[in-house]
C-alpha positions in Angstrom: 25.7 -16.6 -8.8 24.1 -13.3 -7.1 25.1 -12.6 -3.1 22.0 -11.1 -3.0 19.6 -12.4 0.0 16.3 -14.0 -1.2 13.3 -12.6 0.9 10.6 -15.1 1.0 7.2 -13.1 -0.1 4.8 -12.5 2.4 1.4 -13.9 2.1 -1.7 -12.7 1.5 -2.7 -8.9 1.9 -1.6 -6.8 4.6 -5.1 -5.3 6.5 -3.6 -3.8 9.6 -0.6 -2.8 11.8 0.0 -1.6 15.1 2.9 -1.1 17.7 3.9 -2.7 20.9 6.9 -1.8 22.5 8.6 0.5 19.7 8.1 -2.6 17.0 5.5 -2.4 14.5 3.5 -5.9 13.6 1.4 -6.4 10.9 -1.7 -8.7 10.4 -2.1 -10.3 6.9 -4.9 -12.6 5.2 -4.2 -15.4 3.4 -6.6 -16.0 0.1 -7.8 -18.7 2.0 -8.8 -17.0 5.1 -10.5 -14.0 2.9 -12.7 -16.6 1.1 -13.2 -18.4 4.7 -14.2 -15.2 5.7 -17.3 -14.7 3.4 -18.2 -18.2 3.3 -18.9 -18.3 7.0 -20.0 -14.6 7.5 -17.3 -13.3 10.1 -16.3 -9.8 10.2 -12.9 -9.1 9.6 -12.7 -6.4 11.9 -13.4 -9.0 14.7 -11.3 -11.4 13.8 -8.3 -8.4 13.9 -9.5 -7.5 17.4 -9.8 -11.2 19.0 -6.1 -11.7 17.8 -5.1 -8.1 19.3 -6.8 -9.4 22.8 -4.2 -11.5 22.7 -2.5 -9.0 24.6 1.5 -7.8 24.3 2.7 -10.3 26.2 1.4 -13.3 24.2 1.8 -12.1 21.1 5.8 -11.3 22.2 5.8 -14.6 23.2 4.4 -16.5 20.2 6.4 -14.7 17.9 9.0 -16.7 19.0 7.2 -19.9 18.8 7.7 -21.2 15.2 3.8 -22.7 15.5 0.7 -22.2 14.3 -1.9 -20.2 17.2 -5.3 -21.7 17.0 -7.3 -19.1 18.8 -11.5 -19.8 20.1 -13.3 -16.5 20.4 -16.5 -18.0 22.6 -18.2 -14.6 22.7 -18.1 -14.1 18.9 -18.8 -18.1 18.1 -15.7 -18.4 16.0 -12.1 -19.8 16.2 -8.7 -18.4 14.1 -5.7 -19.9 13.0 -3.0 -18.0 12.2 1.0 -17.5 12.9 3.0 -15.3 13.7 6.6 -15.1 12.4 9.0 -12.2 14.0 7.1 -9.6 13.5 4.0 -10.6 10.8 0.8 -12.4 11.7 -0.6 -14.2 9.1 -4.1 -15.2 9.3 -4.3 -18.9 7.6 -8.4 -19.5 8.4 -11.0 -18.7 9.8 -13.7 -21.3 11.5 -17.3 -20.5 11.9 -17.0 -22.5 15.1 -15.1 -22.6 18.8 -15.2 -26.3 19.4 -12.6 -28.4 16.8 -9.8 -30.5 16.2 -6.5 -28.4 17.2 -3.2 -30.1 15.3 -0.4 -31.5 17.7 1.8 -28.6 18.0 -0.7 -25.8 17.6 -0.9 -23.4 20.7 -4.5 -23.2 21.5 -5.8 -20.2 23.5 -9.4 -19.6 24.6 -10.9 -16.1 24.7 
């Protein structure tokens, strides 16, 4: 029987990665949220930036959290779920909407 440590794979692709605080973070896409993505025509590059506007001290904060982030972006008309787990955000979907159902346990943020 090997010693060795089992990393779990990461999922989806990574698409960005940036630095707060001397720790680098890096956003990936799920499958899901890619086809999500070009089903309901939302840029990628805006969904990365309403999930950086998050700011340091939330995204320090839900790192922590162990639960999905449901986040509405009003200006751009759409809403994201993703996680964040130490220091990897996953994007899981993408809604072509701001107003739905959030899950008991989500942390939902308005932007």
């Amino acid at each position: 029987m090997s010693t060795r440590k089992q990393h779990k794979r990461k999922a989806g692709k990574q698409v960005t990665e940036f630095t707060i605080q001397n720790k680098t973070y890096s956003i990936r896409l799920t499958n899901h949220a890619e086809l999500r993505l070009k089903q309901r025509n939302v840029d990628l590059y805006q969904t990365i930036g309403t999930i950086l506007s998050l700011g340091e001290k939330r995204i320090i904060e839900y790192a922590g959290s162990n639960k999905d982030i449901f986040i509405m972006d009003k200006e751009n008309g759409f809403s994201i779920v993703c996680n964040i787990e130490l220091r990897t955000i996953t994007i899981l979907t993408v809604i072509d909407k701001v107003d739905c159902y959030i899950k008991s346990g989500t942390i939902a943020v308005n932007l």
